[in-house]
mmJSON file of the N, C-alpha and C atoms, coordinates in Angstrom:
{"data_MODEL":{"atom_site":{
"group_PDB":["ATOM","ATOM","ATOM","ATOM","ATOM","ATOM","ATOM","ATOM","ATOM","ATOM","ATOM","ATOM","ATOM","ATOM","ATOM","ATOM","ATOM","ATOM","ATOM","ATOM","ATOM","ATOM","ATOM","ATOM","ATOM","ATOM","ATOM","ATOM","ATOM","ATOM","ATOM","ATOM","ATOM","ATOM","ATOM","ATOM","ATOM","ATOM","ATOM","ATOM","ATOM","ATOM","ATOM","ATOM","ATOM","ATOM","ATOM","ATOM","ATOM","ATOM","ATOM","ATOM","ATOM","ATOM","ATOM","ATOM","ATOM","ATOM","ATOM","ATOM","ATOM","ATOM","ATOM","ATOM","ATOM","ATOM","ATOM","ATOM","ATOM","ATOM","ATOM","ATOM","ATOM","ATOM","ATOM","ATOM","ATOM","ATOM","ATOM","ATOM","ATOM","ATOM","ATOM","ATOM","ATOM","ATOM","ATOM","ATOM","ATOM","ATOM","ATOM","ATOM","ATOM","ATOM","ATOM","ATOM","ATOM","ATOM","ATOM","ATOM","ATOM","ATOM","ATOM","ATOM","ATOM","ATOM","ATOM","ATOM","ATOM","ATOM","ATOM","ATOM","ATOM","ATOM","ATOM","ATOM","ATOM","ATOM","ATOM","ATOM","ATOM","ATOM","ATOM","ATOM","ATOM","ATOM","ATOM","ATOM","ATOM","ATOM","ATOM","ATOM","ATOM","ATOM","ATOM","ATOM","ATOM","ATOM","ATOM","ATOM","ATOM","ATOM","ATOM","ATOM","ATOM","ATOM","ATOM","ATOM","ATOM","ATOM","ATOM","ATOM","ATOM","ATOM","ATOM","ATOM","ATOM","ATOM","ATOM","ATOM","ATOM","ATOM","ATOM","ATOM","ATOM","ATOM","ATOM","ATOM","ATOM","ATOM","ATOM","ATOM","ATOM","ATOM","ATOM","ATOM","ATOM","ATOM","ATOM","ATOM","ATOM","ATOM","ATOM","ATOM","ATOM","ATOM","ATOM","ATOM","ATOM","ATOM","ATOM","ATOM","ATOM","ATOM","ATOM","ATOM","ATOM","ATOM","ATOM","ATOM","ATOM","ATOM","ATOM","ATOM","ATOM","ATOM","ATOM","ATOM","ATOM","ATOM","ATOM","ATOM","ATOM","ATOM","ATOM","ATOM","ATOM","ATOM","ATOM","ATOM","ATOM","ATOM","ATOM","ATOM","ATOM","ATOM","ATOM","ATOM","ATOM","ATOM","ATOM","ATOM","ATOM","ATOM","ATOM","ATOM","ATOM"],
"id":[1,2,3,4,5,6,7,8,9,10,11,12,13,14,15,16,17,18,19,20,21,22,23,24,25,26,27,28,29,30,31,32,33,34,35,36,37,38,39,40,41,42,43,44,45,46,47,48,49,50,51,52,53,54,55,56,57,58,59,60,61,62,63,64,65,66,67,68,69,70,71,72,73,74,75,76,77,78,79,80,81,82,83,84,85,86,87,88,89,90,91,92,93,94,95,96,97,98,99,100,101,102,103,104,105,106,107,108,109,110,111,112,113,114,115,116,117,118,119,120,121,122,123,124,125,126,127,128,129,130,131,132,133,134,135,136,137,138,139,140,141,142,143,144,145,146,147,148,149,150,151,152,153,154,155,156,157,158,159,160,161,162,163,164,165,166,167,168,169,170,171,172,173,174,175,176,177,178,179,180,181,182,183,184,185,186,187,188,189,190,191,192,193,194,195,196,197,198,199,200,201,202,203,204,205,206,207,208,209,210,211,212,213,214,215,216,217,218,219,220,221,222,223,224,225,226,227,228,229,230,231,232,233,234,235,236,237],
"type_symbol":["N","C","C","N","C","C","N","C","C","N","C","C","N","C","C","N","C","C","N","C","C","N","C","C","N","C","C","N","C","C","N","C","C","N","C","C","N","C","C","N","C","C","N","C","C","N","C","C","N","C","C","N","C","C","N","C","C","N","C","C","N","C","C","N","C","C","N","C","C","N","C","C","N","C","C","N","C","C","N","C","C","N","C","C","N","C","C","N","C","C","N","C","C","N","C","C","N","C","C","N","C","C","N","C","C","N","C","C","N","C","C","N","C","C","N","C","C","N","C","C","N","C","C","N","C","C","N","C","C","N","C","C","N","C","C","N","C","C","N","C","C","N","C","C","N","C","C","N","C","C","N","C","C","N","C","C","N","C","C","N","C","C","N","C","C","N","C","C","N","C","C","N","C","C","N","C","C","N","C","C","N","C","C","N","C","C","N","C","C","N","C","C","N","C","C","N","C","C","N","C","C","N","C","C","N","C","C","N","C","C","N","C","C","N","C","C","N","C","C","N","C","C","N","C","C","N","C","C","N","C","C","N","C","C","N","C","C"],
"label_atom_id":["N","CA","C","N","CA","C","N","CA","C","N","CA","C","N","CA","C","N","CA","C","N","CA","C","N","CA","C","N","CA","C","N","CA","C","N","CA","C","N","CA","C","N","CA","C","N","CA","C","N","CA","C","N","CA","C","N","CA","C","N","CA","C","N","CA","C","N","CA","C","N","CA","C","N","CA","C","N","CA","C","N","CA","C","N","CA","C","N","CA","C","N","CA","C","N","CA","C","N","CA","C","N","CA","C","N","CA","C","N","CA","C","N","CA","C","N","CA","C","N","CA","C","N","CA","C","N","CA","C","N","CA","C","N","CA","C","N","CA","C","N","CA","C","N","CA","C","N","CA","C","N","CA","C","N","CA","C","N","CA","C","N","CA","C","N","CA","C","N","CA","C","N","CA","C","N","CA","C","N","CA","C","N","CA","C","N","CA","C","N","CA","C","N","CA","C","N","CA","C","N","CA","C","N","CA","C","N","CA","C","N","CA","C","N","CA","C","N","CA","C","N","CA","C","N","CA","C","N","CA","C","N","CA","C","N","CA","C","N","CA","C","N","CA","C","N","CA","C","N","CA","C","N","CA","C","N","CA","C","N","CA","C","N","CA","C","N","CA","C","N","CA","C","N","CA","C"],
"label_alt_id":[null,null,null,null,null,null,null,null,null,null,null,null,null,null,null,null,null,null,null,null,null,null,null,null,null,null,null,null,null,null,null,null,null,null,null,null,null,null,null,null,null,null,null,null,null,null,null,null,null,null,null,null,null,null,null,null,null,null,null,null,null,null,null,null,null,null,null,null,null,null,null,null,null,null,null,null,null,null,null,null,null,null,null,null,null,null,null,null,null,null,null,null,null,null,null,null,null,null,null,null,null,null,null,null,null,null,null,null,null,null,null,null,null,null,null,null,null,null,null,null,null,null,null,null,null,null,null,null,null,null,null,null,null,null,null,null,null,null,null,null,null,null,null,null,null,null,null,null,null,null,null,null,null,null,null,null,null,null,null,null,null,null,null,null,null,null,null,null,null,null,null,null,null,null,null,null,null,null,null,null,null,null,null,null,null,null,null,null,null,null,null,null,null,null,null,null,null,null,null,null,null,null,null,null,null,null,null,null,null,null,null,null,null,null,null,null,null,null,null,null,null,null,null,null,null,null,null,null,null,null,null,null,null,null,null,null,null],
"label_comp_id":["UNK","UNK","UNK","UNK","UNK","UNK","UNK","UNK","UNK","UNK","UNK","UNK","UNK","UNK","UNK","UNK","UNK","UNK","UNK","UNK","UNK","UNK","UNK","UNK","UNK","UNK","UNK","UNK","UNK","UNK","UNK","UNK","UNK","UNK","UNK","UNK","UNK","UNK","UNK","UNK","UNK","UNK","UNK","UNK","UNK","UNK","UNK","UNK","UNK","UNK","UNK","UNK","UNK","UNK","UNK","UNK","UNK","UNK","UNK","UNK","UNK","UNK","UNK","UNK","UNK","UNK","UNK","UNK","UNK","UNK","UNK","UNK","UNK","UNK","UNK","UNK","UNK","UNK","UNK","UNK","UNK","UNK","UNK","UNK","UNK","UNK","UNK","UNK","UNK","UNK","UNK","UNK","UNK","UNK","UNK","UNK","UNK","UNK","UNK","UNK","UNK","UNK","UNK","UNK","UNK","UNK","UNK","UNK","UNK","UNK","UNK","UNK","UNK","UNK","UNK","UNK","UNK","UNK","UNK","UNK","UNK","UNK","UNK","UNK","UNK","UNK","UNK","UNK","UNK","UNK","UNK","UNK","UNK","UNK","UNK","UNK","UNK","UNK","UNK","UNK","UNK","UNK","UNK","UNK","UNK","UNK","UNK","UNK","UNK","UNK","UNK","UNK","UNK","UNK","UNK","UNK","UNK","UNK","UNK","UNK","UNK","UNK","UNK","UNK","UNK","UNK","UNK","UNK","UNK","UNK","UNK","UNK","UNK","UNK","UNK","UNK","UNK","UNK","UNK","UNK","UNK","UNK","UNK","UNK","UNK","UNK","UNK","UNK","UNK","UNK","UNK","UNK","UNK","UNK","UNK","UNK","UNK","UNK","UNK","UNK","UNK","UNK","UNK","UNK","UNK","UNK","UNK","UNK","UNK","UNK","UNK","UNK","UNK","UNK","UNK","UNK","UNK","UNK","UNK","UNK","UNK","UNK","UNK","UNK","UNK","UNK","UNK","UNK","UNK","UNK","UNK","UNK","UNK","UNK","UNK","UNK","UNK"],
"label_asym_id":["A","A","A","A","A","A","A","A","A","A","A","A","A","A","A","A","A","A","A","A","A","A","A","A","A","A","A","A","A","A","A","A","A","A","A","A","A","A","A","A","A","A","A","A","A","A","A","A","A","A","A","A","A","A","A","A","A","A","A","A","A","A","A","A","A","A","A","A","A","A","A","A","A","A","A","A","A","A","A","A","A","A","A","A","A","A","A","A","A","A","A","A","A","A","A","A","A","A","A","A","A","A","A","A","A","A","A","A","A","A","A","A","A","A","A","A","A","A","A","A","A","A","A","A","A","A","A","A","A","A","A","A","A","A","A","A","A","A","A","A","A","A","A","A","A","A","A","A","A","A","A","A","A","A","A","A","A","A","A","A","A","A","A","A","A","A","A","A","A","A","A","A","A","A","A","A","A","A","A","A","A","A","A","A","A","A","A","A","A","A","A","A","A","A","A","A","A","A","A","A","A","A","A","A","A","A","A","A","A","A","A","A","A","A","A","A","A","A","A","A","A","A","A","A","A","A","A","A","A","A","A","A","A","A","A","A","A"],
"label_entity_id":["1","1","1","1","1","1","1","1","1","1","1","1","1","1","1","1","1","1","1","1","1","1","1","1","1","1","1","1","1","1","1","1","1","1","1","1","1","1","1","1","1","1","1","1","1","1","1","1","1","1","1","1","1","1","1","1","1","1","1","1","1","1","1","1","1","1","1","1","1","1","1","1","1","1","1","1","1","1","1","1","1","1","1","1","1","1","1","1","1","1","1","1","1","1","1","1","1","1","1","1","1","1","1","1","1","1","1","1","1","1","1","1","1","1","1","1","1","1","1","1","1","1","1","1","1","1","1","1","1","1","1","1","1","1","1","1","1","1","1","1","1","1","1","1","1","1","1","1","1","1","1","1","1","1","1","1","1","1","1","1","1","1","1","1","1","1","1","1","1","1","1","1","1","1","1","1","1","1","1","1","1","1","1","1","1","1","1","1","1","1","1","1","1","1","1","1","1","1","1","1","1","1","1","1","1","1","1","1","1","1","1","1","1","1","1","1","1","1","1","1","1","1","1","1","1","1","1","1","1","1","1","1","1","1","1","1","1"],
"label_seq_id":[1,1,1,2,2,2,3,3,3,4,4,4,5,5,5,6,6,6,7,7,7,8,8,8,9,9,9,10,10,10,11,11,11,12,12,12,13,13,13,14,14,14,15,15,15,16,16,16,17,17,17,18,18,18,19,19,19,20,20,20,21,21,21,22,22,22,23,23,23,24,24,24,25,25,25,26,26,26,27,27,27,28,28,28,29,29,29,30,30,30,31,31,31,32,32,32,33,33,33,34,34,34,35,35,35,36,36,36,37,37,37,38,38,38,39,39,39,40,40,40,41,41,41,42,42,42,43,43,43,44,44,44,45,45,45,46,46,46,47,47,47,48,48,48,49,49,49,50,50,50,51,51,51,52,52,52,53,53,53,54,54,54,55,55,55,56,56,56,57,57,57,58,58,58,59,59,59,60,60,60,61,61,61,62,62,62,63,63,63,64,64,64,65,65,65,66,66,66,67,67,67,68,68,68,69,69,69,70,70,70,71,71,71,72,72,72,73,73,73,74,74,74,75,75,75,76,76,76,77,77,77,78,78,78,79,79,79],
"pdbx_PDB_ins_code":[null,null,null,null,null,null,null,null,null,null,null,null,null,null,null,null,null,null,null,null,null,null,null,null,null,null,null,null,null,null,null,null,null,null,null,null,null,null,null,null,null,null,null,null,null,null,null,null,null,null,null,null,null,null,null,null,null,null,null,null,null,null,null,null,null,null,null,null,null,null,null,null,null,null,null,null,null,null,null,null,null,null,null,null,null,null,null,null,null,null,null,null,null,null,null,null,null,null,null,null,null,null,null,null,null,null,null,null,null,null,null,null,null,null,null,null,null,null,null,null,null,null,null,null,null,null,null,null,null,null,null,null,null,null,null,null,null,null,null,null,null,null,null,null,null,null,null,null,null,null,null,null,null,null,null,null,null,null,null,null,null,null,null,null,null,null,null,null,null,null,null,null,null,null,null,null,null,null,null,null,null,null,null,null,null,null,null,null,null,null,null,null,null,null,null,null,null,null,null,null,null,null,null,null,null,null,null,null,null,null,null,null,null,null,null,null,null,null,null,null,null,null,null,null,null,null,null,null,null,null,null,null,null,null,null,null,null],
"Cartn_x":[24.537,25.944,26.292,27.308,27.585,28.411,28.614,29.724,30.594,31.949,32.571,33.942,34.212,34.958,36.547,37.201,38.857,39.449,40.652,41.854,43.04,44.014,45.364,45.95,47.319,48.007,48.86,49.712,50.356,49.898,48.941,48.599,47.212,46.243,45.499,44.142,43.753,42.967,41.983,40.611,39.334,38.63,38.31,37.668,36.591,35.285,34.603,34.732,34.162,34.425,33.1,32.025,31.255,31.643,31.348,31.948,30.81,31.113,30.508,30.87,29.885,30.68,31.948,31.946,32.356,33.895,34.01,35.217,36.271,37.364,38.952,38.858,38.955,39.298,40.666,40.132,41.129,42.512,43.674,44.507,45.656,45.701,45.885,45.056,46.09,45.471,44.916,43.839,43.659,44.964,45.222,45.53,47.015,47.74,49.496,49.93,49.122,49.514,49.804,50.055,49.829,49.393,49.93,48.396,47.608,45.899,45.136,44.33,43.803,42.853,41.182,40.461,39.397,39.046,38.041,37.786,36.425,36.513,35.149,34.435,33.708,32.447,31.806,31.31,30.73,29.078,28.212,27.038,25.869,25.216,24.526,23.045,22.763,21.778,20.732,19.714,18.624,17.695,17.449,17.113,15.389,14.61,13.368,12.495,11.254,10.472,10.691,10.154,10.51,11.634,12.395,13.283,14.79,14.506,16.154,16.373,15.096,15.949,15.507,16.139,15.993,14.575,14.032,12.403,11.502,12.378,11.408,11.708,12.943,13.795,13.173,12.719,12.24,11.464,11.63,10.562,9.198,8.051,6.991,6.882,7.73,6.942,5.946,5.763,4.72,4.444,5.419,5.365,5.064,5.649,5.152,3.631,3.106,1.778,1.079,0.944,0.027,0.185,0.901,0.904,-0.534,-0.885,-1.866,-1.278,-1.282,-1.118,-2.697,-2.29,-2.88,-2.955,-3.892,-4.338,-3.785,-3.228,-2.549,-2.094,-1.361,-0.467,1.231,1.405,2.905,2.592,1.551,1.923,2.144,1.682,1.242,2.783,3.496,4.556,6.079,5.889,6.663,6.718,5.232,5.247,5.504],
"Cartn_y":[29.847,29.525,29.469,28.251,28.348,29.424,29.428,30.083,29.801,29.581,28.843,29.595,29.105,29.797,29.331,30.599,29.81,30.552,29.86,30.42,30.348,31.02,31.696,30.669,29.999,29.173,30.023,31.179,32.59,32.689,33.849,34.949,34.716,33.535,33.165,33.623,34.63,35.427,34.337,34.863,34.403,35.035,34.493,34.935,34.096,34.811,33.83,34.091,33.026,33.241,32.691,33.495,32.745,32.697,31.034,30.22,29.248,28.64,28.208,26.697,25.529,24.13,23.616,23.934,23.545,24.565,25.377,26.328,26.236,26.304,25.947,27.028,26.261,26.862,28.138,28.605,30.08,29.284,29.846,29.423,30.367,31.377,32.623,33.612,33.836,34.672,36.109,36.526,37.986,39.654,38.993,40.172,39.813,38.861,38.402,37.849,37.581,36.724,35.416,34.705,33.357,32.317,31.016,29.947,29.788,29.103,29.46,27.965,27.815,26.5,26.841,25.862,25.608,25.104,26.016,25.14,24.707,23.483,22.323,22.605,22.765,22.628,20.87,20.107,19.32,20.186,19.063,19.161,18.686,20.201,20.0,18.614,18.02,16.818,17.314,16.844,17.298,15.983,15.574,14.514,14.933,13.864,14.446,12.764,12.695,11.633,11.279,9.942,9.705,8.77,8.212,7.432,8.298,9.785,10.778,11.137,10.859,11.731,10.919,11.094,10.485,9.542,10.638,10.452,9.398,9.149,8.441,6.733,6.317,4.858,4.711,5.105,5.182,3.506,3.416,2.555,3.285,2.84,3.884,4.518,4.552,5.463,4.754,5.408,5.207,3.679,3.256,1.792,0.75,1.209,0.028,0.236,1.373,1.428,1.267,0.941,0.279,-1.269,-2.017,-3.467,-3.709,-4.652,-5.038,-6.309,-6.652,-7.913,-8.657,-9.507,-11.066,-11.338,-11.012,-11.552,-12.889,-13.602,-14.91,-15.522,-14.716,-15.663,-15.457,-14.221,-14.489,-15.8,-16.001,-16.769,-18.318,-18.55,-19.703,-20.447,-19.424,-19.37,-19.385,-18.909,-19.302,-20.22,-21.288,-22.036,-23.412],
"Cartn_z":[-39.21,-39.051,-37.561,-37.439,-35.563,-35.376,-34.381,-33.819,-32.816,-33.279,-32.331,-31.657,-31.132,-29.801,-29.868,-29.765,-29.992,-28.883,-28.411,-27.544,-28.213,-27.538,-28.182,-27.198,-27.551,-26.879,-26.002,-26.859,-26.171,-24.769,-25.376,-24.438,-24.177,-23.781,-23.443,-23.972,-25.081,-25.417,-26.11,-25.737,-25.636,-26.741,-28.212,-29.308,-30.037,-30.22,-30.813,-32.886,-33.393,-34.891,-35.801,-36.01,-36.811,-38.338,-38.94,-39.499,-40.17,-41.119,-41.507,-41.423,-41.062,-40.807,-41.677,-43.018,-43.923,-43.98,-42.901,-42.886,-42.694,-42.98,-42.126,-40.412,-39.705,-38.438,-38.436,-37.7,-37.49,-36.864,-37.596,-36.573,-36.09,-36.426,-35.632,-34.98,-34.183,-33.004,-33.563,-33.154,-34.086,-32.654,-31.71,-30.745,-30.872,-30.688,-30.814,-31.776,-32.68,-34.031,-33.81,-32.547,-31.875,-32.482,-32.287,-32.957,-31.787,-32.741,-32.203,-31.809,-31.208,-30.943,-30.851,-31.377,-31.093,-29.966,-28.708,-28.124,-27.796,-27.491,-27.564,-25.786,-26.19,-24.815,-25.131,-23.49,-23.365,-23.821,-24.302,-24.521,-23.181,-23.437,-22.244,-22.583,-20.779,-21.045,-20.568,-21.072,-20.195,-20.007,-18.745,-18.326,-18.494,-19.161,-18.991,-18.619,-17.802,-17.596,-16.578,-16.239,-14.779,-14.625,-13.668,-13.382,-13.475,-13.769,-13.385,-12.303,-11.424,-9.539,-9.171,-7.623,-6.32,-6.045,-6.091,-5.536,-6.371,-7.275,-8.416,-7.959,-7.768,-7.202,-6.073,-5.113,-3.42,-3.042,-2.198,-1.557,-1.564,-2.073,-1.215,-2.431,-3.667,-4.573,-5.699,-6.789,-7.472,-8.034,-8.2,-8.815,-7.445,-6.176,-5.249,-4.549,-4.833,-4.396,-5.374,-6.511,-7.56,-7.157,-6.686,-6.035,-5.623,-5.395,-4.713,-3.838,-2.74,-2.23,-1.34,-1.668,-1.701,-0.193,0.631,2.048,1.967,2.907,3.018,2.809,1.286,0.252,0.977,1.913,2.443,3.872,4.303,5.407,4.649,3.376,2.992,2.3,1.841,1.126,2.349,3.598,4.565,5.45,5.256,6.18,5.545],
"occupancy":[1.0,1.0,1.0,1.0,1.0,1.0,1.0,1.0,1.0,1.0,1.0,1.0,1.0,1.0,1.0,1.0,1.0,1.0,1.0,1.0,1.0,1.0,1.0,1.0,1.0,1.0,1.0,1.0,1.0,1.0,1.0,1.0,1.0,1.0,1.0,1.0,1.0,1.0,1.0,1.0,1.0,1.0,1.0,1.0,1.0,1.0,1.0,1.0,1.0,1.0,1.0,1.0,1.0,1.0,1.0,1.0,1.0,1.0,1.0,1.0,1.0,1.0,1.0,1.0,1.0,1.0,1.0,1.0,1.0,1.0,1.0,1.0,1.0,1.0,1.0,1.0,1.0,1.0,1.0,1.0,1.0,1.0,1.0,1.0,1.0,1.0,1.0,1.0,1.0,1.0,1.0,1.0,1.0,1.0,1.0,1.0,1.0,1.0,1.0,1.0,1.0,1.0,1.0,1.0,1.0,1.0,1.0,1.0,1.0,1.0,1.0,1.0,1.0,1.0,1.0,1.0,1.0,1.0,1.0,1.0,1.0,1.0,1.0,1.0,1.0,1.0,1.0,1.0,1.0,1.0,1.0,1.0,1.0,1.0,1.0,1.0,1.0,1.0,1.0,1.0,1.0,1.0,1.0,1.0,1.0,1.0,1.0,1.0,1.0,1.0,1.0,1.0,1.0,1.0,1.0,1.0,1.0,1.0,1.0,1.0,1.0,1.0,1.0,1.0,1.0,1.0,1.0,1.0,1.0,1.0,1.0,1.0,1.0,1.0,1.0,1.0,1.0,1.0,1.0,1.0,1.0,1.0,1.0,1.0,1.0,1.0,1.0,1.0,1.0,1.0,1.0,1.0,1.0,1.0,1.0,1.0,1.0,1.0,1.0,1.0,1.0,1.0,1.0,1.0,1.0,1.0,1.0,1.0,1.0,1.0,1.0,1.0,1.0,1.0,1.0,1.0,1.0,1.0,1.0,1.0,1.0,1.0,1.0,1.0,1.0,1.0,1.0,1.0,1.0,1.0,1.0,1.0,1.0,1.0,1.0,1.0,1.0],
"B_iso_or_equiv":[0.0,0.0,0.0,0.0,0.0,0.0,0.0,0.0,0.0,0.0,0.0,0.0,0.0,0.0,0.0,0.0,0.0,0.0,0.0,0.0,0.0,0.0,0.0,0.0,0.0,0.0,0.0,0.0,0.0,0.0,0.0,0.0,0.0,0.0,0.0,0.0,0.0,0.0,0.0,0.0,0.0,0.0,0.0,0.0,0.0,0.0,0.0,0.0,0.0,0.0,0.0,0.0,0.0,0.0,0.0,0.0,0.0,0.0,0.0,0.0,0.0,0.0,0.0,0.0,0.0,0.0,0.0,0.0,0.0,0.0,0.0,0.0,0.0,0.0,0.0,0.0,0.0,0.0,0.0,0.0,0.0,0.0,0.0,0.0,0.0,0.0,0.0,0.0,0.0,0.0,0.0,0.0,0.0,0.0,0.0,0.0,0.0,0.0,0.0,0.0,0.0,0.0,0.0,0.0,0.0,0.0,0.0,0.0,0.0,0.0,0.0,0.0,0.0,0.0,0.0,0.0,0.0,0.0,0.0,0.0,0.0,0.0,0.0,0.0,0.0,0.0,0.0,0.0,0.0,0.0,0.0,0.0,0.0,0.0,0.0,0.0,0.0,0.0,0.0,0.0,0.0,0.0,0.0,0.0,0.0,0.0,0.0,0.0,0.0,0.0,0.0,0.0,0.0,0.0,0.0,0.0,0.0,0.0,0.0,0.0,0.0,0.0,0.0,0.0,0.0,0.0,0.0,0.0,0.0,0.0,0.0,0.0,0.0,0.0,0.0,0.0,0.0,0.0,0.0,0.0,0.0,0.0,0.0,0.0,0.0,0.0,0.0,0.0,0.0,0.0,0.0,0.0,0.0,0.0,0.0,0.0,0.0,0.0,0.0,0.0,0.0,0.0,0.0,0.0,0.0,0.0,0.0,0.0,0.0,0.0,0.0,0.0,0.0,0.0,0.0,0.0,0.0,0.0,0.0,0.0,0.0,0.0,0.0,0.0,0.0,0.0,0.0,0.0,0.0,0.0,0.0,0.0,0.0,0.0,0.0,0.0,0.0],
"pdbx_formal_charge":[null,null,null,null,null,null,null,null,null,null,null,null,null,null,null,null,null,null,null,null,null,null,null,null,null,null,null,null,null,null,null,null,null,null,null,null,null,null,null,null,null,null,null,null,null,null,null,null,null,null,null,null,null,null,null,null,null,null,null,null,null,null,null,null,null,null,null,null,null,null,null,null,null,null,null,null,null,null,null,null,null,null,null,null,null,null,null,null,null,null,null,null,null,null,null,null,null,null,null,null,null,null,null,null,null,null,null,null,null,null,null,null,null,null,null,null,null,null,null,null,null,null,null,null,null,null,null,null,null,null,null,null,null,null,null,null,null,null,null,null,null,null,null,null,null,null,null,null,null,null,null,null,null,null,null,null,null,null,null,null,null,null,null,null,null,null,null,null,null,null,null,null,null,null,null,null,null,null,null,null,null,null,null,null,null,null,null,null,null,null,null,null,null,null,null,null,null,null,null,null,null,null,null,null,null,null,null,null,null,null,null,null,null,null,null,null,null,null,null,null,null,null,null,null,null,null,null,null,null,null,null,null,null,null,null,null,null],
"auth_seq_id":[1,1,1,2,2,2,3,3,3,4,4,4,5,5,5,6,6,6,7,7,7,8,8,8,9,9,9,10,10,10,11,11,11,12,12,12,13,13,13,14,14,14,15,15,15,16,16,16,17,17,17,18,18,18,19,19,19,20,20,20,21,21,21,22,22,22,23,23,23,24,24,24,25,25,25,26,26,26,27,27,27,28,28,28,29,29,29,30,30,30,31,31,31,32,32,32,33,33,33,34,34,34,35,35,35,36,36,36,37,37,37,38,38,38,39,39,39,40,40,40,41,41,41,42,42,42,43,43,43,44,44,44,45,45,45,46,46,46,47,47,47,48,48,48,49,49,49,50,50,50,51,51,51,52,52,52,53,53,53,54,54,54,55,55,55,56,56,56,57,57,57,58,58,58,59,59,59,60,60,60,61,61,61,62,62,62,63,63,63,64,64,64,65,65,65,66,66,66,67,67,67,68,68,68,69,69,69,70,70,70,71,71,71,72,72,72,73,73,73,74,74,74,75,75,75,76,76,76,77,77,77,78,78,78,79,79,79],
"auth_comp_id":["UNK","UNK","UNK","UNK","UNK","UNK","UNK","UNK","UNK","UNK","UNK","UNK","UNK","UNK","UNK","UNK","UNK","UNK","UNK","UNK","UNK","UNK","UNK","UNK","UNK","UNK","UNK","UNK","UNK","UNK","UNK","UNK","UNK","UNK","UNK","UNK","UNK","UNK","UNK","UNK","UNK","UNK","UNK","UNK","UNK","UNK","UNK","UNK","UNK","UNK","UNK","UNK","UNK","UNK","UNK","UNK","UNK","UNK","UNK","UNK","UNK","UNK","UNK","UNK","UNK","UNK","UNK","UNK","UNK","UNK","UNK","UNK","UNK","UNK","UNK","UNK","UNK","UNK","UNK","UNK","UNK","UNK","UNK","UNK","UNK","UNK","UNK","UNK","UNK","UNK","UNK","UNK","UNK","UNK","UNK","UNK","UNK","UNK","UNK","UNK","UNK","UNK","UNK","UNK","UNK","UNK","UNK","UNK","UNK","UNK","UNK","UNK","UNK","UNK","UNK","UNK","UNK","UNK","UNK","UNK","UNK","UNK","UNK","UNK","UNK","UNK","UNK","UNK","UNK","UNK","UNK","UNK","UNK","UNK","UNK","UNK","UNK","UNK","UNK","UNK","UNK","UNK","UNK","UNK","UNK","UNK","UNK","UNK","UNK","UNK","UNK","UNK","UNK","UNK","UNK","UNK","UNK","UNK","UNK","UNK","UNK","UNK","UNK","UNK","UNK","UNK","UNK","UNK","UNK","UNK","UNK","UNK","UNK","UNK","UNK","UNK","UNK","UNK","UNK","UNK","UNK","UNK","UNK","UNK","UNK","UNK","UNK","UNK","UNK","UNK","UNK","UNK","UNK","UNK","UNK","UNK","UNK","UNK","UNK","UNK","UNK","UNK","UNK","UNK","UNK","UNK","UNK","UNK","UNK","UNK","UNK","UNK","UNK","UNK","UNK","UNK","UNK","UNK","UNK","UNK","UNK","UNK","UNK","UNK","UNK","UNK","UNK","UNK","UNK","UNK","UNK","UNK","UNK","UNK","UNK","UNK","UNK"],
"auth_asym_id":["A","A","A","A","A","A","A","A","A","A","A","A","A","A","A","A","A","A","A","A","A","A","A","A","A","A","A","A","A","A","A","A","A","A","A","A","A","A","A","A","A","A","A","A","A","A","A","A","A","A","A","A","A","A","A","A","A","A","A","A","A","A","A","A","A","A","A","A","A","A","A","A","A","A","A","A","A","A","A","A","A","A","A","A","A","A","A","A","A","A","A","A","A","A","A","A","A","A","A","A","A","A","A","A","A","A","A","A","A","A","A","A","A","A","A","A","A","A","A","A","A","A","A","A","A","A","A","A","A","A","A","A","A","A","A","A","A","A","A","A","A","A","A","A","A","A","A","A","A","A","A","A","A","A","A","A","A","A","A","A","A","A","A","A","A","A","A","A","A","A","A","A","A","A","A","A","A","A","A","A","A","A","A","A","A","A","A","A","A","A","A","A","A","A","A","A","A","A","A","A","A","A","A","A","A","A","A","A","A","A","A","A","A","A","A","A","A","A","A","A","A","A","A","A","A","A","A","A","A","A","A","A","A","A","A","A","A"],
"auth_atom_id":["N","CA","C","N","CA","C","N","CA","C","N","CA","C","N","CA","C","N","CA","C","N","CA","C","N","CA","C","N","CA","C","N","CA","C","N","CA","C","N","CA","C","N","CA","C","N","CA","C","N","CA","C","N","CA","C","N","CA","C","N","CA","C","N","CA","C","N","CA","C","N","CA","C","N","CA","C","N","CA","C","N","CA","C","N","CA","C","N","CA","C","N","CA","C","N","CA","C","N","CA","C","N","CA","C","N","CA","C","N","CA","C","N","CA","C","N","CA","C","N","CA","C","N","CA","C","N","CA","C","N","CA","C","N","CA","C","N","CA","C","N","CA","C","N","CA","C","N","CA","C","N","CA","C","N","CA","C","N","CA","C","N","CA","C","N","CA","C","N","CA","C","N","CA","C","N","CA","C","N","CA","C","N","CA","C","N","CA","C","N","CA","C","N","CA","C","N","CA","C","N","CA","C","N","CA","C","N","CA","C","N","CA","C","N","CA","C","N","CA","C","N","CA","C","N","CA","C","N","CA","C","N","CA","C","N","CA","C","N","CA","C","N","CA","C","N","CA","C","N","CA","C","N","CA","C","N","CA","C","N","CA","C","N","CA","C","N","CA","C","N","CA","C","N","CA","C"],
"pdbx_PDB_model_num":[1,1,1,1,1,1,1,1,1,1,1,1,1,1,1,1,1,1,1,1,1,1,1,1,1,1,1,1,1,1,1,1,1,1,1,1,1,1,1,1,1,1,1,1,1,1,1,1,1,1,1,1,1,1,1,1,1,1,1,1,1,1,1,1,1,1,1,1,1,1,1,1,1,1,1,1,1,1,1,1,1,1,1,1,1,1,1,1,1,1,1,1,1,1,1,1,1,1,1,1,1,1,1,1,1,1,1,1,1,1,1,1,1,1,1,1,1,1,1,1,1,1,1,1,1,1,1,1,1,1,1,1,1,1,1,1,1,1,1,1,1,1,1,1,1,1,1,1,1,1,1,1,1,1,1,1,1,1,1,1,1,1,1,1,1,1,1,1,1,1,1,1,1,1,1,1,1,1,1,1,1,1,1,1,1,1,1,1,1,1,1,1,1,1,1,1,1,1,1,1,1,1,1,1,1,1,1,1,1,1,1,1,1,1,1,1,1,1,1,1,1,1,1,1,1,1,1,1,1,1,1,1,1,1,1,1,1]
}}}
């Protein structure tokens, strides 16, 4: 079962409530008798592989030194 997290609109009070998905949300306060809110957290990301940091986009990194170039094919192509 989750457990989810409510605030008091009142008196600002911080309560968690395990619950079952299928549950009616709390909507009083258990400390002022207050209504109560659910509140929602963002979901954390977790970036995994290559192409998430800096170092990976670079000039000079892994994808431009697998290149091979072609002895005389830039002079042939500018002139």
């Amino acid at each position: 079962m989750p457990i989810y997290e409510y605030e008091c609109n009142l008196c600002f009070f911080h309560f968690e409530k395990k619950q079952r998905f299928d549950a009616e949300p709390v909507a009083v306060c258990p400390k002022c008798q207050g209504k109560a809110r659910r509140v929602l957290h963002s979901t954390p990301i977790i970036f995994k592989g290559s192409g998430f940091y800096t170092t990976d986009n670079r000039k000079g990194g892994a994808a431009e030194k697998g290149k091979k170039r072609m002895p005389g094919k830039d002079k042939q192509e500018s002139e």
